[in-house]
C-alpha positions in Angstrom: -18.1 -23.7 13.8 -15.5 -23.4 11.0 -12.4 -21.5 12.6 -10.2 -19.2 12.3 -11.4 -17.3 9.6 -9.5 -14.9 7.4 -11.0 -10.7 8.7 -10.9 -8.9 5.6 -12.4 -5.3 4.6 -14.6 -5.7 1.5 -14.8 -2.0 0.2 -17.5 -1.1 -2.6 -19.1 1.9 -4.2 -19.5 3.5 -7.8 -18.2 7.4 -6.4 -16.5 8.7 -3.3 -19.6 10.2 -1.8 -21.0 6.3 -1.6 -17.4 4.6 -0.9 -17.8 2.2 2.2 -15.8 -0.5 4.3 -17.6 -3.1 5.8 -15.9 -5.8 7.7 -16.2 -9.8 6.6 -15.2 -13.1 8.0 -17.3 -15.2 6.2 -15.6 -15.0 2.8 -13.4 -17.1 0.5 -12.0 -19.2 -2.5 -14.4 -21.5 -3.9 -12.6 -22.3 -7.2 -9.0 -21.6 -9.1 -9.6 -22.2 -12.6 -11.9 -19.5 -12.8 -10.5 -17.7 -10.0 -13.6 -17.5 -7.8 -14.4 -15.9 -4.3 -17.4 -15.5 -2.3 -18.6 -12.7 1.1 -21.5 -13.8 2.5 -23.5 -10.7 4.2 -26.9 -9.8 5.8 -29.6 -7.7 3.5 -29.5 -5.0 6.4 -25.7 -4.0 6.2 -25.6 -0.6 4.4 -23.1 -2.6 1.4 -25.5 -5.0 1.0 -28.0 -2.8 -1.1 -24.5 -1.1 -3.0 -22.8 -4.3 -3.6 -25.9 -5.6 -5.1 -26.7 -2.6 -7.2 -23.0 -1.9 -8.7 -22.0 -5.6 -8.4 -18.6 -5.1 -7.9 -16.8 -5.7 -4.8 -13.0 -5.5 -3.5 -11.6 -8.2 -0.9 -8.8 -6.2 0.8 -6.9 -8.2 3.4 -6.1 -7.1 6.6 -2.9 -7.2 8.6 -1.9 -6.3 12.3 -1.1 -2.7 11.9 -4.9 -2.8 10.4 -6.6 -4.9 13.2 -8.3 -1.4 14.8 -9.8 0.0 11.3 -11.0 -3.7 10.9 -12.8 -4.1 13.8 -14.3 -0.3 13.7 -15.7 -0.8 10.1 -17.3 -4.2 11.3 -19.1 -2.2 14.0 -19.9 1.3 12.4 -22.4 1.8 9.4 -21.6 3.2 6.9 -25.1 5.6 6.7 -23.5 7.3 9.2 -20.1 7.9 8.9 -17.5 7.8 6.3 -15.2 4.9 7.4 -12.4 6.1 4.5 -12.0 9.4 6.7 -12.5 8.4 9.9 -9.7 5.6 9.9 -7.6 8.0 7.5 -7.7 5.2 5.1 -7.3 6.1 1.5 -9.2 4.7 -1.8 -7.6 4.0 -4.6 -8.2 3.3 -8.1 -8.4 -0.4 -9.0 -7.8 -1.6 -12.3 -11.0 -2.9 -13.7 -14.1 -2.3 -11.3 -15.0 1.4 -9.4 -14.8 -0.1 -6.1 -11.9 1.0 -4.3 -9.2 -0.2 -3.3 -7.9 0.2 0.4 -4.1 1.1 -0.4 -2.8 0.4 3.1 -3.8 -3.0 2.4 -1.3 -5.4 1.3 -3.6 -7.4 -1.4 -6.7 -6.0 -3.0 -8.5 -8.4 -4.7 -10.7 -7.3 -7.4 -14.2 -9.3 -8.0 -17.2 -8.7 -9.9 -20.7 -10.9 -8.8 -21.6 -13.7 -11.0 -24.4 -14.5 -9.1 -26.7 -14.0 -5.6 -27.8 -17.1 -3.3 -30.2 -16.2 -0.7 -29.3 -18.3 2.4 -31.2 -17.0 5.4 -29.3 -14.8 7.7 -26.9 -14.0 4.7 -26.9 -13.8 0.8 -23.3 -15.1 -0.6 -22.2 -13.1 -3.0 -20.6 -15.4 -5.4 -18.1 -13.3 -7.9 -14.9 -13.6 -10.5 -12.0 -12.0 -9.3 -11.2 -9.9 -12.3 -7.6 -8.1 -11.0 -5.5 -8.5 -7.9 -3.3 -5.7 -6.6 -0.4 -6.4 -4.1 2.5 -5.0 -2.8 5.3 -5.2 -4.4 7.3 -5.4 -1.4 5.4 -9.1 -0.7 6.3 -10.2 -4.1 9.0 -12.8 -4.1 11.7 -12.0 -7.0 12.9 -15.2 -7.8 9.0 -16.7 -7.7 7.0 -13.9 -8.5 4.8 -15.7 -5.3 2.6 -13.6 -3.0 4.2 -14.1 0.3 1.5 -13.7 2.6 3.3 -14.5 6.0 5.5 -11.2 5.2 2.3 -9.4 5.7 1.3 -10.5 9.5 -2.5 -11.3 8.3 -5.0 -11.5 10.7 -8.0 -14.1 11.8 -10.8 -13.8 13.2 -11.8 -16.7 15.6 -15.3 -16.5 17.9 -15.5 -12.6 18.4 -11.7 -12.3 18.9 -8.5 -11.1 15.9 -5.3 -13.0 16.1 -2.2 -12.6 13.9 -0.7 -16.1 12.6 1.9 -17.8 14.6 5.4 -19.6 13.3 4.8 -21.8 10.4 4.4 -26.0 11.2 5.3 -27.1 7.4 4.9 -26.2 4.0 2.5 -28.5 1.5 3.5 -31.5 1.0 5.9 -31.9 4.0 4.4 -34.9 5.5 5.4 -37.3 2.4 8.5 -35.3 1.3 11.8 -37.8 1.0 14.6 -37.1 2.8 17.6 -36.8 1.2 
């Protein structure tokens, strides 16, 4: 009972006529240096069997003004609708693997699967992330840092979305000096 947890829309597929969303909240960084990531999702979801096929996956976060297409692809298959047109979402290119991007997310991250581990209820799909995308907008000049916060990301905590309150410190703050 590890929460909150990020709700991000992985998005997969070789071509548009197989593109699909499918919603995750059991996903993240397991190591910087490589940069490595992880989904963990059951054999019967429709992007289990694409996902393992092309082995290439995008990690596109979600935000508030995205909370209702995040929800919808975690409860619609994608056998039988095409979540991209539904929710009036649009693919886009990435720069290394065919999986698409969602461009109305504000960071797309990139990852093709290194390897498989069958749990039980879910396989984790462990994988390199190859390229990250991100709004320029979020990027701070001075830093060049992703600011996140700017984005109002969601998180999912026991069947319910929340967006992130004020933040309590920064890293580090508990043994700064004061001056």
């Amino acid at each position: 009972m590890i929460y909150p947890l990020p709700a991000v829309m992985v998005s997969c597929g070789e071509n548009e006529q197989e593109y699909n969303i499918l919603t995750i909240a059991w996903t993240g960084t397991v190591c910087s240096d490589p940069p490595l990531c992880y989904i963990s999702v059951r054999k019967e979801r429709h992007s289990y069997a694409i996902i393992r096929r092309t082995g290439e996956f995008v990690i596109n976060l979600t935000t508030e003004a995205l909370v209702r297409a995040t929800d919808w692809c975690g409860v619609k298959s994608g056998r039988d609708v095409n979540k991209f047109k539904e929710l009036r979402l649009t693919p886009e290119r990435g720069q290394i693997v065919k999986a698409p991007l969602i461009a109305e997310s504000p960071l797309n991250i990139e990852c093709q699967v290194i390897d498989v581990k069958e749990l039980g209820s879910h396989d984790m799909f462990l994988a390199r992330v190859v390229a990250i995308d991100a709004e320029e907008r979020l990027i701070d000049k001075s830093t060049g840092a992703f600011q996140l916060n700017h984005s109002a990301p969601l998180a999912y905590s026991h069947g319910k979305y929340y967006g992130l309150g004020e933040k309590l410190g920064s890293f580090g703050f508990s043994v700064k000096k004061k001056r």
